[in-house]
N, CA and C atoms as a LAMMPS dump frame, in Angstrom:
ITEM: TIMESTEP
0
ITEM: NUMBER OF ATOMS
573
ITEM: BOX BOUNDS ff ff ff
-5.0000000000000000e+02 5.0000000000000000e+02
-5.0000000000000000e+02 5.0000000000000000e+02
-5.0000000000000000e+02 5.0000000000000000e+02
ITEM: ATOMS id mol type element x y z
1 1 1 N 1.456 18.131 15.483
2 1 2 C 1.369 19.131 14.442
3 1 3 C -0.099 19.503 14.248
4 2 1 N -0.415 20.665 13.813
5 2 2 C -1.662 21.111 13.689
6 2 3 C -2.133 20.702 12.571
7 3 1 N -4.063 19.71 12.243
8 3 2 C -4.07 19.894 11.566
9 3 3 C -4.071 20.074 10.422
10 4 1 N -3.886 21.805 9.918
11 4 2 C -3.756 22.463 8.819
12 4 3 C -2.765 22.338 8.583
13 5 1 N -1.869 21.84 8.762
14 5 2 C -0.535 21.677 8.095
15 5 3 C -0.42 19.932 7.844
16 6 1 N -1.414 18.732 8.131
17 6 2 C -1.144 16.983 7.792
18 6 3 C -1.196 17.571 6.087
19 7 1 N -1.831 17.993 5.639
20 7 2 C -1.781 18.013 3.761
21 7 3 C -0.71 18.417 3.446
22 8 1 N 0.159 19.232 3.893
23 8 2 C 0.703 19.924 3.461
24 8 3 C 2.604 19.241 3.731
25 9 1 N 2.545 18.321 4.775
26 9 2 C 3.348 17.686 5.391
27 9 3 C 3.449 16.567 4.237
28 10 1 N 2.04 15.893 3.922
29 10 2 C 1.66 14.425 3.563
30 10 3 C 2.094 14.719 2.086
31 11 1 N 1.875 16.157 1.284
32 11 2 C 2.624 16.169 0.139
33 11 3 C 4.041 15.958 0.197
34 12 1 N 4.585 16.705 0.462
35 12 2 C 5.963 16.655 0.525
36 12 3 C 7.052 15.354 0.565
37 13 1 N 6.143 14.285 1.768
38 13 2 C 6.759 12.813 1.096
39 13 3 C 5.867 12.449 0.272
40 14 1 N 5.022 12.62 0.199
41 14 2 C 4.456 11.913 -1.206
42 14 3 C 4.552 12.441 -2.502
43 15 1 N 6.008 13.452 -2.357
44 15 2 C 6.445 14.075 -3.827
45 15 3 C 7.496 12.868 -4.075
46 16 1 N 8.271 12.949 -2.421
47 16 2 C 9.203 11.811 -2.397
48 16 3 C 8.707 10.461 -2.849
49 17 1 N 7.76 10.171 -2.441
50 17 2 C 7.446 8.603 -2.989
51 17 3 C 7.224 8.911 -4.199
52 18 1 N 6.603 9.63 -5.008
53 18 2 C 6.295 9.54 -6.258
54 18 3 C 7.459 9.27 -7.261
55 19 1 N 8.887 10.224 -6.486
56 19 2 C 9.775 10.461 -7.257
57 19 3 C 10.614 8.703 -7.591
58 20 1 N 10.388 7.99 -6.122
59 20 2 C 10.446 7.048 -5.41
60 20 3 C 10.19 5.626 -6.764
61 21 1 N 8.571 5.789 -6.754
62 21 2 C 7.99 4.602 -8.054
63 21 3 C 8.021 5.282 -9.354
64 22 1 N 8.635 6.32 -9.695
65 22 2 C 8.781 6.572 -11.211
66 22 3 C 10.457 6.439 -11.598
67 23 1 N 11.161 5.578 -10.341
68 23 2 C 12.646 4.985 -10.904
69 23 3 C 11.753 4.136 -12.017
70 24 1 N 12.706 3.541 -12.792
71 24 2 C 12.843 2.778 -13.644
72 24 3 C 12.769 1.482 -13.204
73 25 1 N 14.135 1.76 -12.277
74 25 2 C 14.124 0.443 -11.181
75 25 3 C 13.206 -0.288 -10.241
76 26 1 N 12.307 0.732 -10.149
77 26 2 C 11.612 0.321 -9.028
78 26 3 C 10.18 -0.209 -8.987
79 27 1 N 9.808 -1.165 -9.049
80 27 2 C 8.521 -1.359 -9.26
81 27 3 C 7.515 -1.357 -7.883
82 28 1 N 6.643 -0.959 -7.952
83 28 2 C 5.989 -0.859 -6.62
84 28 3 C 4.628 0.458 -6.982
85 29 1 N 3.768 0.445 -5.792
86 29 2 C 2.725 1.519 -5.644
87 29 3 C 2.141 1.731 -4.405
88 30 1 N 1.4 2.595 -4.098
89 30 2 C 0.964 2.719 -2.964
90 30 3 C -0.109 2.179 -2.574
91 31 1 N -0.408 1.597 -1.082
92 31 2 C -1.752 0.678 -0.99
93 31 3 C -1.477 1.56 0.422
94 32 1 N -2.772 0.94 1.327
95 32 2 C -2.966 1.086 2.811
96 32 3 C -4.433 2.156 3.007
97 33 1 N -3.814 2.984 3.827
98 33 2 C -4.938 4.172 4.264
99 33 3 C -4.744 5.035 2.932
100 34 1 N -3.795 5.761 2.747
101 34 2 C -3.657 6.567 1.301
102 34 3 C -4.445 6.125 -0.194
103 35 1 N -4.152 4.882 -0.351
104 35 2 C -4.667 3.964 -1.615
105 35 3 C -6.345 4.34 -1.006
106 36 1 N -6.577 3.503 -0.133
107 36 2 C -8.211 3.462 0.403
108 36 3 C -8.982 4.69 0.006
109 37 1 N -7.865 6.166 0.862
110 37 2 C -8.835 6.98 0.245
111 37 3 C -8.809 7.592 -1.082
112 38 1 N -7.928 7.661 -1.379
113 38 2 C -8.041 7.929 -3.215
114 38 3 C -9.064 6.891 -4.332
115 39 1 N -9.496 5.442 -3.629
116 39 2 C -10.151 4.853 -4.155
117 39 3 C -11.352 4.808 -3.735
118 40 1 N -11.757 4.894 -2.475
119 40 2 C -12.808 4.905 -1.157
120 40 3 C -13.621 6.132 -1.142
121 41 1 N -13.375 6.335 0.639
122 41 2 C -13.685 7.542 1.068
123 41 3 C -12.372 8.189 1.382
124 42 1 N -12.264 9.684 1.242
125 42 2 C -11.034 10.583 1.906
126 42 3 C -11.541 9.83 3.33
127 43 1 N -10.4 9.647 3.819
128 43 2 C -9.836 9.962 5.931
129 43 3 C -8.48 9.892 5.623
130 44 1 N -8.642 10.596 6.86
131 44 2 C -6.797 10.947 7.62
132 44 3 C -6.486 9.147 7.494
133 45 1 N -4.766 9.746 7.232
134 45 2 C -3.656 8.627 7.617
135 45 3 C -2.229 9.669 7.945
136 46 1 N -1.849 8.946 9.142
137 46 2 C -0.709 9.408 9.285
138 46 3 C 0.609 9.049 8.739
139 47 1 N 0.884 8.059 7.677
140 47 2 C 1.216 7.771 7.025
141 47 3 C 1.091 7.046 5.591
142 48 1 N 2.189 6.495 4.849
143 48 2 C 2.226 6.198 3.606
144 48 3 C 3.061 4.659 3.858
145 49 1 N 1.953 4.204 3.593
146 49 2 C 2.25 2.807 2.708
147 49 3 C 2.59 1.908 1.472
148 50 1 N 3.857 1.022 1.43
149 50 2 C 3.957 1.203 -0.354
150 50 3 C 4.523 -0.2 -0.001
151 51 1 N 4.093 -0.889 -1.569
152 51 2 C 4.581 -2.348 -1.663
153 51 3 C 5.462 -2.045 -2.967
154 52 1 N 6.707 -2.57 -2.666
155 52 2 C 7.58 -2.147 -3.595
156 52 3 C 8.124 -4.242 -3.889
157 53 1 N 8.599 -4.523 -5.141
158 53 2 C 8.879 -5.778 -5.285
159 53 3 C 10.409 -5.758 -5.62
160 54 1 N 11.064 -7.724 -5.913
161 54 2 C 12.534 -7.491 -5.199
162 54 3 C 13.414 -6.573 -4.536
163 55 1 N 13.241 -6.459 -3.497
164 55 2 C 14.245 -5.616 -2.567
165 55 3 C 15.254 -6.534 -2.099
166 56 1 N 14.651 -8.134 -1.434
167 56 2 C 15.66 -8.61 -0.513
168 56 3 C 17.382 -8.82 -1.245
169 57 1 N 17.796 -8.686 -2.585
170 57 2 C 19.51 -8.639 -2.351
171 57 3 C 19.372 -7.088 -2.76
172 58 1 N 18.935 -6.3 -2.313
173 58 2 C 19.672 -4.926 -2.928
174 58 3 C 18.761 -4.053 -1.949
175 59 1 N 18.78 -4.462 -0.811
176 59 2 C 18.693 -3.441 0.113
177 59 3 C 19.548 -2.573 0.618
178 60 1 N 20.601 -2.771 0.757
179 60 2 C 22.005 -1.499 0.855
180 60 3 C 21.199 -0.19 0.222
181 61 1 N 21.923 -0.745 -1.278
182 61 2 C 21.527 0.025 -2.784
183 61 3 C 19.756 1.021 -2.587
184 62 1 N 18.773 0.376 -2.389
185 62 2 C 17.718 1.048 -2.382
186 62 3 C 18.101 1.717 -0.802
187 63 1 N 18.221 1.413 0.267
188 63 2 C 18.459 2.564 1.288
189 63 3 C 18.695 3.529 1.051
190 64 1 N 20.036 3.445 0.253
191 64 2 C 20.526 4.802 0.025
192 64 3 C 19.841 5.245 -0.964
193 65 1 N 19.345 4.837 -1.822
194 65 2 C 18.222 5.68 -3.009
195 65 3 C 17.305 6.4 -2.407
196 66 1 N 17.157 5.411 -1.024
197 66 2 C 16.158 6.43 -0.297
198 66 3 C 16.683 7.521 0.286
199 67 1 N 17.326 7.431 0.686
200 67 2 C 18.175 8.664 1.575
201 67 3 C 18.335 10.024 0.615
202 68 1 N 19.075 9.938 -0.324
203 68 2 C 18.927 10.763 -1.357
204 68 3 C 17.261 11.283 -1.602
205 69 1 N 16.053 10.674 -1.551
206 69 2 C 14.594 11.56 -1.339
207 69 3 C 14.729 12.077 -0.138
208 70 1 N 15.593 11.613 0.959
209 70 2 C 15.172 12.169 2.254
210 70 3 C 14.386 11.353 3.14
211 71 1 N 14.438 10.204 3.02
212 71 2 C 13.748 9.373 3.55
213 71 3 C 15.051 8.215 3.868
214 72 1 N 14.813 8.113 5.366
215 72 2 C 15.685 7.129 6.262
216 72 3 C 15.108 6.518 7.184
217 73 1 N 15.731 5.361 7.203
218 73 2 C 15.505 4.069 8.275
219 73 3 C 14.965 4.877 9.561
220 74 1 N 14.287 4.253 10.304
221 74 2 C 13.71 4.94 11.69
222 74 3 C 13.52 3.986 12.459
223 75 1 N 14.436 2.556 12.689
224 75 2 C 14.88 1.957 13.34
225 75 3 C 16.401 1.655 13.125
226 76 1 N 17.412 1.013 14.268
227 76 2 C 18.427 0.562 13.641
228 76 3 C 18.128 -0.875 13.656
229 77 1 N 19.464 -1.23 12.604
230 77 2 C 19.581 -2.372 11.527
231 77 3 C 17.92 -2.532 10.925
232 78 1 N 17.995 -1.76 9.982
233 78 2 C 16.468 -1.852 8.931
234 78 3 C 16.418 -2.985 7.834
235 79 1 N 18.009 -3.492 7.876
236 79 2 C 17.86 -4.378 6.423
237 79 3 C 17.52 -5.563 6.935
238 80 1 N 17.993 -5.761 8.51
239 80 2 C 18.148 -7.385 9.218
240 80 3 C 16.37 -7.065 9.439
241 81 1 N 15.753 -6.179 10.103
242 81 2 C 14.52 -6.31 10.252
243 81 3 C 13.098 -6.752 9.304
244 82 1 N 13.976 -5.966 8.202
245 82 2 C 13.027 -5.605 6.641
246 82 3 C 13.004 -7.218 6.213
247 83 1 N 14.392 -8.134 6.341
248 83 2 C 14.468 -9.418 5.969
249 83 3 C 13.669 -10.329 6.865
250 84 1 N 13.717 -10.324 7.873
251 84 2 C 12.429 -10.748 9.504
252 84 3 C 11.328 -10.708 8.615
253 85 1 N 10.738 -9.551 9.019
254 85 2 C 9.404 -8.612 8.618
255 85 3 C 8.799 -8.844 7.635
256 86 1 N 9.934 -8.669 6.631
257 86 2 C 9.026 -8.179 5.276
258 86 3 C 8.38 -6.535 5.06
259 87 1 N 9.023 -5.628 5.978
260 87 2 C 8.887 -4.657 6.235
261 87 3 C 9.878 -3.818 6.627
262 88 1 N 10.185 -2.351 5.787
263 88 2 C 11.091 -1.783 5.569
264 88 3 C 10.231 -0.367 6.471
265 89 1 N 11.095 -0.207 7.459
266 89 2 C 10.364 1.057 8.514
267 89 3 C 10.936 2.071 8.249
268 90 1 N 10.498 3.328 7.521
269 90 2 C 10.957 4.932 7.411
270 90 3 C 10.591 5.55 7.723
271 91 1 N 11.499 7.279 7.708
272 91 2 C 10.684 8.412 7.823
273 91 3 C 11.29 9.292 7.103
274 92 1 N 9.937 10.108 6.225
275 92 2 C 10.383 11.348 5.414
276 92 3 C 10.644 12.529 6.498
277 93 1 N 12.329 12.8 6.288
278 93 2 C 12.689 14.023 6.931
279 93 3 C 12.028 15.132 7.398
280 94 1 N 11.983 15.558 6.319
281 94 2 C 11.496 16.595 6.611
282 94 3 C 10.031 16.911 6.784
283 95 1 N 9.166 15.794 6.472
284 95 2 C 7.862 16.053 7.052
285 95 3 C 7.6 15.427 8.263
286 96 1 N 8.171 14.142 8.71
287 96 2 C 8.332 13.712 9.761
288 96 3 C 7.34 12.113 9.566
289 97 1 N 6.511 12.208 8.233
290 97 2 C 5.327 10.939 7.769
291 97 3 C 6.508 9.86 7.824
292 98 1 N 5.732 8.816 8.535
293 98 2 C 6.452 7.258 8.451
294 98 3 C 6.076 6.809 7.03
295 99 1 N 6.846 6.204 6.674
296 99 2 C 6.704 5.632 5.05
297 99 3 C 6.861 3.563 5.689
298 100 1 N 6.216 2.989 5.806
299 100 2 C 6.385 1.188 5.571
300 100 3 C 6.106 0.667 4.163
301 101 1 N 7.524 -0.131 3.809
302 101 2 C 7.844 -0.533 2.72
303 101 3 C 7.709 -1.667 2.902
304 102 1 N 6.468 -2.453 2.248
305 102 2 C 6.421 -3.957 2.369
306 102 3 C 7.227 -4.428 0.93
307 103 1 N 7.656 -5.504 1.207
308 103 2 C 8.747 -6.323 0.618
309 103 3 C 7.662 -7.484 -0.436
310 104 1 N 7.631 -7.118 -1.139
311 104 2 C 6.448 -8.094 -2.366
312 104 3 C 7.689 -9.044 -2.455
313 105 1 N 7.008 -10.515 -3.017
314 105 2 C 7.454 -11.466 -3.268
315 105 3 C 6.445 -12.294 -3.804
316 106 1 N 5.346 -12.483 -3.487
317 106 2 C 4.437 -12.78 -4.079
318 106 3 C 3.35 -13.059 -5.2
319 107 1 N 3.191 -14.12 -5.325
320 107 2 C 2.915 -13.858 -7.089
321 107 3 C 1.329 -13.034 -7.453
322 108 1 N 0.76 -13.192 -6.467
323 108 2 C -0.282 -12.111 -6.025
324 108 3 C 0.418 -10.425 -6.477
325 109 1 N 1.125 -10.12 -5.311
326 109 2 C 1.611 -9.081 -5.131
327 109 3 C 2.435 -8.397 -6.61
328 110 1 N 2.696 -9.158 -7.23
329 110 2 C 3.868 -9.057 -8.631
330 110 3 C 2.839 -8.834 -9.589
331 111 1 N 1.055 -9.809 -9.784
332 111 2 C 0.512 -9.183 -10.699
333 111 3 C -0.385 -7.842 -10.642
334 112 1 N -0.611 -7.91 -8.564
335 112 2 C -0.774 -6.418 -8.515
336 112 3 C -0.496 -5.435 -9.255
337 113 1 N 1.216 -5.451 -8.921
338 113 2 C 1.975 -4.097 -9.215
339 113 3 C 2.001 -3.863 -11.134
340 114 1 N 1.722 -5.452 -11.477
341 114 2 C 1.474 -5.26 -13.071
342 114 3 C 0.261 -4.828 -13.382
343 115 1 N -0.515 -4.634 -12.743
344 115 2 C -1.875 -3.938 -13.214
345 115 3 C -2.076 -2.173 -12.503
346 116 1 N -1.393 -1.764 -11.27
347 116 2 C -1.285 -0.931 -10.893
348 116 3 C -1.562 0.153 -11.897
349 117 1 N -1.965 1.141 -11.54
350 117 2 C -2.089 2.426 -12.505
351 117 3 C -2.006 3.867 -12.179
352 118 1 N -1.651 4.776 -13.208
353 118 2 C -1.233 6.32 -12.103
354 118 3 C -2.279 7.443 -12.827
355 119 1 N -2.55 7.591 -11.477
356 119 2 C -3.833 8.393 -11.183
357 119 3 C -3.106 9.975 -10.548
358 120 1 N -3.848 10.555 -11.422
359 120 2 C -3.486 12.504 -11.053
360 120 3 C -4.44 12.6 -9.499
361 121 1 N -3.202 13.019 -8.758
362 121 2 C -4.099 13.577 -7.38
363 121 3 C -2.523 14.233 -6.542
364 122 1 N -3.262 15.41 -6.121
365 122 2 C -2.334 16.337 -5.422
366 122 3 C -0.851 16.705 -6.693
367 123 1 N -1.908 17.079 -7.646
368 123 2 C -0.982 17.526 -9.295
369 123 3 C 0.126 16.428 -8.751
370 124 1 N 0.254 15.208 -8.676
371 124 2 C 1.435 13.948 -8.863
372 124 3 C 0.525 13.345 -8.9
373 125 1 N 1.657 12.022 -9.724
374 125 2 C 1.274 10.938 -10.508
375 125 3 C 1.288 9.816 -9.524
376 126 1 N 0.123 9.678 -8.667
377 126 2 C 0.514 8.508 -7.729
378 126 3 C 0.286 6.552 -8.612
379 127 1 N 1.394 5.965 -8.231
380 127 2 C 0.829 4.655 -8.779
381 127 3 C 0.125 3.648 -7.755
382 128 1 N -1.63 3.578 -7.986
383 128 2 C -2.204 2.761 -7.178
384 128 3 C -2.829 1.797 -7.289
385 129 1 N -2.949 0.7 -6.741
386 129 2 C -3.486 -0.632 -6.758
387 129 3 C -5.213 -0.473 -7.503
388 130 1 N -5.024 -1.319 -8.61
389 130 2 C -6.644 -1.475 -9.175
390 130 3 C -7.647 -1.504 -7.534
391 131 1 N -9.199 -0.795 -7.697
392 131 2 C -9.688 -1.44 -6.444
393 131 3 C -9.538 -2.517 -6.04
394 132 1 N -10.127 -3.868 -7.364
395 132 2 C -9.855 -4.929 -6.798
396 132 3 C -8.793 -5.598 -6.137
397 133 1 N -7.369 -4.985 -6.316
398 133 2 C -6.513 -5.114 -6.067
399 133 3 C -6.663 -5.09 -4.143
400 134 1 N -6.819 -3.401 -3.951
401 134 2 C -6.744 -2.866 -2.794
402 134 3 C -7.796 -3.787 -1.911
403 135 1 N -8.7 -4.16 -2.379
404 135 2 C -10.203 -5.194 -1.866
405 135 3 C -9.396 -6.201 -0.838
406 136 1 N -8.434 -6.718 -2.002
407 136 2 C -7.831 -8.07 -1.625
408 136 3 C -6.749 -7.827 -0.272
409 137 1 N -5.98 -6.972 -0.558
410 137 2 C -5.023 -6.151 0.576
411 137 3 C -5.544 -6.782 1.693
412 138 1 N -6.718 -5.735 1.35
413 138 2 C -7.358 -5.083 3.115
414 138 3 C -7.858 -6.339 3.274
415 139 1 N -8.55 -7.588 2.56
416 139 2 C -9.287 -8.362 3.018
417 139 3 C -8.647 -9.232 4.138
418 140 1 N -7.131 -9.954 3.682
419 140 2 C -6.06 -10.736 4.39
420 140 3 C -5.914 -9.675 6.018
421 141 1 N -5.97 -8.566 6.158
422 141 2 C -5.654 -7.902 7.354
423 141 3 C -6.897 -7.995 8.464
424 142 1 N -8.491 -7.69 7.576
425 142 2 C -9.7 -7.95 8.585
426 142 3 C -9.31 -7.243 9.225
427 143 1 N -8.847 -5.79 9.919
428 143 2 C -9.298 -5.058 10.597
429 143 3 C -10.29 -4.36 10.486
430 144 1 N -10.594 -3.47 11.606
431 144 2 C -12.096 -2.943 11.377
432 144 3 C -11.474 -1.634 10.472
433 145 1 N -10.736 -1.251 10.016
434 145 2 C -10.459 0.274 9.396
435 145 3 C -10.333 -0.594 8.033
436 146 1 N -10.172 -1.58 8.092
437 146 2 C -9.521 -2.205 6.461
438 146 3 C -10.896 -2.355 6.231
439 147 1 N -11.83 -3.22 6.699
440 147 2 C -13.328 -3.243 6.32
441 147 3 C -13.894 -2.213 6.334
442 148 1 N -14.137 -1.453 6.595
443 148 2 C -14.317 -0.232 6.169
444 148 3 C -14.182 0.662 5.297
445 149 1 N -12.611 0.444 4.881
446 149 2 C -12.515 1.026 3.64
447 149 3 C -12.66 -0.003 2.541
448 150 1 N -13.062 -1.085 2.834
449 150 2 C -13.048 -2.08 1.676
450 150 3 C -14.514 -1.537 1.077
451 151 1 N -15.636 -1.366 2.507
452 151 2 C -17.175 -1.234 1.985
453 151 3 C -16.87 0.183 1.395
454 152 1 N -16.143 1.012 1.643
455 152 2 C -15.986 2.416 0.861
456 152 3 C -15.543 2.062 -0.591
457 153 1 N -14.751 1.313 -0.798
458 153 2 C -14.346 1.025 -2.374
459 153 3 C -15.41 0.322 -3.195
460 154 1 N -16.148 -0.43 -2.336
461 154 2 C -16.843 -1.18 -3.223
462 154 3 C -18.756 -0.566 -3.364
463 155 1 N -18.625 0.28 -2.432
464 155 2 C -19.625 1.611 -2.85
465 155 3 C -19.567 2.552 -3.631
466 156 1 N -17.936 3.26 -4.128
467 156 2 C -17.255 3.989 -5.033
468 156 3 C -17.686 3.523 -6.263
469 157 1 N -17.218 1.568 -6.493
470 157 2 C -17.013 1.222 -7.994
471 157 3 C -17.909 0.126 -8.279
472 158 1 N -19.071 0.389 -8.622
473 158 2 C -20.012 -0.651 -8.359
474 158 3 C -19.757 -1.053 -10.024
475 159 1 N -19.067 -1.36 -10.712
476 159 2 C -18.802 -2.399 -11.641
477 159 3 C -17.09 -3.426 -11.481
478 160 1 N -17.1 -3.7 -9.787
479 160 2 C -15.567 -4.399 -9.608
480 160 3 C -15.773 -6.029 -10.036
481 161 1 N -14.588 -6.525 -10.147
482 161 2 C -14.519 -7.913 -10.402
483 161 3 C -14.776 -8.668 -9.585
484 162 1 N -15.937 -8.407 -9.068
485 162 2 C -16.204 -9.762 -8.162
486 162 3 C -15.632 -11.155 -8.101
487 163 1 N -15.242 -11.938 -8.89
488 163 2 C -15.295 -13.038 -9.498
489 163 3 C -13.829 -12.946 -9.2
490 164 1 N -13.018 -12.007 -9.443
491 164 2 C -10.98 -12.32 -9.171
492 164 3 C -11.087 -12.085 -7.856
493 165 1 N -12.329 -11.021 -7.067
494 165 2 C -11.568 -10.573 -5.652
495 165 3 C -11.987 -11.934 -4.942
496 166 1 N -13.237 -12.86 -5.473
497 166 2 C -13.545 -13.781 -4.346
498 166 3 C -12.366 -15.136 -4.722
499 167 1 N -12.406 -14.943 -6.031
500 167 2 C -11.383 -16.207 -6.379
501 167 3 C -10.18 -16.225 -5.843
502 168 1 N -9.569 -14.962 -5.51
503 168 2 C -7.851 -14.551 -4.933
504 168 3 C -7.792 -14.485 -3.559
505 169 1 N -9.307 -14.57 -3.029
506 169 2 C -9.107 -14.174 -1.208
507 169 3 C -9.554 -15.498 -0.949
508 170 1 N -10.491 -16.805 -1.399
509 170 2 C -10.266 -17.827 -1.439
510 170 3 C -9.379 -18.685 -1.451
511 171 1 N -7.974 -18.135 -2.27
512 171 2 C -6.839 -19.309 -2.142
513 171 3 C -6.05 -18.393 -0.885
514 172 1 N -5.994 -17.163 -0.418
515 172 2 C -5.254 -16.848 0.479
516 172 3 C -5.951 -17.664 1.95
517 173 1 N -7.339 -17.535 1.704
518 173 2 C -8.293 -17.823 2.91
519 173 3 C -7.882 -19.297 3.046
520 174 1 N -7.764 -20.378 2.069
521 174 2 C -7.318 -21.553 2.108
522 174 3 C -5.878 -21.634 2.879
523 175 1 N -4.735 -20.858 2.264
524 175 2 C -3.506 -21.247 2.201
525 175 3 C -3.565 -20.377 4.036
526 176 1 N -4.031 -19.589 4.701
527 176 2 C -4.03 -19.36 5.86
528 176 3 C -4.323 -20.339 6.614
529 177 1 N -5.684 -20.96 6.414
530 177 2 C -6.599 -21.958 6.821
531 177 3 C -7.782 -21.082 8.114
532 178 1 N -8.017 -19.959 7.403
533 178 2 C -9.257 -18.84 7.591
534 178 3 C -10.333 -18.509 6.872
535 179 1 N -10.981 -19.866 6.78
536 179 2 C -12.109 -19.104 6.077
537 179 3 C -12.821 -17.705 6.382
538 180 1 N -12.939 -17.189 7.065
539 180 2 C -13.731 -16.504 7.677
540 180 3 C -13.398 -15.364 6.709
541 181 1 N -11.994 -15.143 6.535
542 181 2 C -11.914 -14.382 5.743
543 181 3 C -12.28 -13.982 4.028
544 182 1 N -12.861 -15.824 3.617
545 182 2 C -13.499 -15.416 2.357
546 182 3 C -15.198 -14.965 2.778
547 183 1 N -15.151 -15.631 3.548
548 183 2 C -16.743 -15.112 4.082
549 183 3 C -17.093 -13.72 4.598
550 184 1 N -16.219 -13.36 4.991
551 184 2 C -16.126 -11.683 5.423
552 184 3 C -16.732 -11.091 4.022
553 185 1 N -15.248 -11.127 3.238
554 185 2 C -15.872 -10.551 1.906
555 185 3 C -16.624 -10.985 0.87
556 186 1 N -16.947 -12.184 0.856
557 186 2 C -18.195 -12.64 0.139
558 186 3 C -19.762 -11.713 0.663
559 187 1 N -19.987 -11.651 1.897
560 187 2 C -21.1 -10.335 2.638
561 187 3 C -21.064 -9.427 2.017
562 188 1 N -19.471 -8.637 2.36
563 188 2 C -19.468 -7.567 2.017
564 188 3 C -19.463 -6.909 0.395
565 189 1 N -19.407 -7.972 -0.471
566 189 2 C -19.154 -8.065 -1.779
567 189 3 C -20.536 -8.114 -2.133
568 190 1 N -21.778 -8.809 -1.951
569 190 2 C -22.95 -9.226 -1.835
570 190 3 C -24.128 -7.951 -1.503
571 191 1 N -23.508 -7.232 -0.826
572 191 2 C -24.334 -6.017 -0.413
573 191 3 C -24.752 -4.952 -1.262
């Protein structure tokens, strides 16, 4: 697709997702490349990323909630995979954007989504991860695009919580048995 038409595509499910985390039911927000740049720097993503919490007994039920936005499985058997994974694989119809639905369970992930907040961009109400929140995300992944947008967030908001992002990537860095990864962002936090 050309382009002048990714914005214009990238709204359209992200009217759907919006419509998506303002169920009642549904608790969740958006993190990944999207979150990064609304908190960061703008760059392209070819998709939308969202951590949505309890799914695993009522995955039927939310499928089809999804289907009704227009958004469907884009593998078969999505529920046996999503239960594997921890990852729920879509695509908005009609724009053609992959949507990955990570499966929160986590008590991390649960006070995320309780601090989450909705921010006006592209006139919708997106709900997105505090920075510090998003810090922590990207930190557990250590790719070079996640560091990257981590040093973009933390150039954006130079009054973040230092003190929760090193304390929360410390017990993940433990419970992995990676330090490297509190040391990554201890540097990059430091700068």
């Amino acid at each position: 697709m050309p382009d002048n038409e990714q914005p214009k595509h990238l709204l359209s499910a992200l009217e759907s997702v919006t419509k998506l985390l303002l169920d009642k039911d549904i608790q969740g927000m958006i993190i990944g490349g999207l979150a990064a740049s609304l908190l960061g720097n703008p760059r392209f993503t070819n998709d939308i990323d969202l951590l949505i919490l309890d799914l695993d007994n009522r995955l039927p039920e939310f499928i089809e909630k999804l289907r009704r936005l227009g958004i469907e499985p884009r593998i078969s058997d999505p529920e046996q995979f999503a239960l594997e994974s921890r990852v729920l694989l879509l695509r908005h119809q009609e724009s053609g954007i992959n949507i990955d639905i990570s499966m929160g369970i986590l008590p991390f992930e649960r006070e995320a989504v309780g601090r989450r907040r909705f921010e006006s961009a592209f006139r919708l109400q997106l709900a997105l991860p505090t920075p510090e929140d998003l810090i922590i995300f990207k930190a557990v992944s250590r790719r070079p695009r996640d560091i990257e947008d981590i040093q973009a967030i933390v150039a954006r908001h130079p009054d973040l919580d230092k003190g929760r992002i090193l304390s929360t990537v410390r017990e993940f860095a433990d419970v992995l048995e990676m330090n490297e990864v509190y040391e990554d962002i201890k540097l990059l936090l430091e700068r």
